[in-house]
C-alpha positions, -999 to 999 in steps of 0.1 A, spaced: 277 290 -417 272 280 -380 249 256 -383 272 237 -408 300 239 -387 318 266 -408 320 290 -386 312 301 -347 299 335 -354 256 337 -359 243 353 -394 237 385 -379 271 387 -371 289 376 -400 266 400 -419 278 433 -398 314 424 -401 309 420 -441 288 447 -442 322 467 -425 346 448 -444 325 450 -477 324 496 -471 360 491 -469 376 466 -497 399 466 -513 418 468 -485 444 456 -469 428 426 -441 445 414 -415 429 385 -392 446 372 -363 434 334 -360 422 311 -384 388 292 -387 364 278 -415 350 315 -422 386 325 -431 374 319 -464 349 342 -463 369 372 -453 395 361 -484 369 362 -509 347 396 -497 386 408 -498 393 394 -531 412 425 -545 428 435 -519 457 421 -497 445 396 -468 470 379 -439 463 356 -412 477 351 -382 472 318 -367 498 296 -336 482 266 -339 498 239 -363 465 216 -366 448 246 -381 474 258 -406 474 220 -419 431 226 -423 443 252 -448 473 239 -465 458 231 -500 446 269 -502 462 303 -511 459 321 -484 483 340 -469 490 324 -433 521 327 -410 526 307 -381 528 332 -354 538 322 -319 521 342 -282 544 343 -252 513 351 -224 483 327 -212 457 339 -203 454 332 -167 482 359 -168 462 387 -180 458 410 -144 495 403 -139 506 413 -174 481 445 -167 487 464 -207 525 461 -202 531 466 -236 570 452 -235 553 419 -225 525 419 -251 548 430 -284 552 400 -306 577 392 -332 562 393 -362 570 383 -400 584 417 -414 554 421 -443 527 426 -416 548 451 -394 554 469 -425 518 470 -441 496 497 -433 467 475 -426 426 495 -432 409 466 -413 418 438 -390 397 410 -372 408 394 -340 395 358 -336 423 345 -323 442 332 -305 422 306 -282 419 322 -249 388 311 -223 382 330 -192 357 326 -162 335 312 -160 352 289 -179 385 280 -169 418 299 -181 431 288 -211 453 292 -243 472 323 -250 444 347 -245 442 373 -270 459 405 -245 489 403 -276 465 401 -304 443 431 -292 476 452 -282 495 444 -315 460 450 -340 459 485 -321 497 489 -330 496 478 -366 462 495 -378 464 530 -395 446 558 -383 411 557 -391 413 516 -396 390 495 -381 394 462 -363 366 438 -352 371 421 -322 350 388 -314 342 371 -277 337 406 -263 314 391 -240 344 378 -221 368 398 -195 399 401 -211 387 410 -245 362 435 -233 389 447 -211 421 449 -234 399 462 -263 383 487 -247 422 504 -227 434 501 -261 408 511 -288 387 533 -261 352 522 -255 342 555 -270 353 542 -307 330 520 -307 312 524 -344 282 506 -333 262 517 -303 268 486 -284 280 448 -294 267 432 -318 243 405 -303 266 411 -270 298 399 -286 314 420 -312 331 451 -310 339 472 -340 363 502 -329 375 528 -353 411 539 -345 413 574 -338 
């Protein structure tokens, strides 16, 4: 997929998340950001009940002629802010539609929303609400996949929130995804 532009992720990785995904379906999938494997994680989900999540307008037109499931979803940090913010979870609650506070949701993938960090510089949202708000919304016993672990504030954020020690593989996958079980 990468090396046709469909996707950021390498093989290896988009084979251990649908290897995860696959043990768990049908489920019900949520996926905070959208992208050209969005796709993908609809059809290994076929049966079950999969959302996305996505702020950006450009890429909800990309998808517009589909049927997936998509709400326009809007973040209220950046990601330069992420020390100062510091896990206050009044600050990183979003308003969401009232179907994904009220789903039970067995799996959830954060990809989103756009948030670089040094080295590169600060910018977008970052993805503080996205990791808080997965942790929030997924049952007990879920799992949520987190990519760009490789950077501060995911590592950081996913690991105060989901515990480092929930980790269901022994480390990242190829050093940039994390796939925590919620305890």
């Amino acid at each position: 997929m990468k090396s046709k532009g469909y996707g950021l992720m390498s093989e290896g990785q988009y084979l251990e998340i649908s290897k995860f995904l696959d043990e768990q379906t049908p489920c019900n999938l949520l996926v905070f950001g959208l992208g050209m494997d969005s796709l993908l994680w609809e059809k290994i989900n076929q049966s079950g009940k999969t959302v996305f999540l996505e702020d950006d307008d450009s890429w909800i037109c990309k998808f517009k002629n589909t049927d997936l499931r998509i709400y326009n979803v809007e973040y209220t940090t950046e990601a330069k802010d992420h020390k100062e913010i510091n896990f206050n979870t009044t600050l990183l609650h979003m308003s969401l539609p009232k179907e994904v506070l009220e789903t039970k949701w067995d799996f959830i993938i954060v990809d989103g929303p756009l948030g670089h960090n040094p080295p590169r510089p600060y910018k977008g949202p970052g993805r503080m609400q996205s990791i808080y708000m997965a942790h929030l919304l997924l049952k007990k016993g879920g799992i949520c996949v987190i990519d760009d672990m490789g950077r501060s504030i995911e590592s950081r954020y996913a690991n105060h929130f989901f515990g480092r020690e929930n980790l269901m593989t022994p480390r990242l996958i190829e050093n940039k995804i994390g796939v925590y079980k919620k305890k």
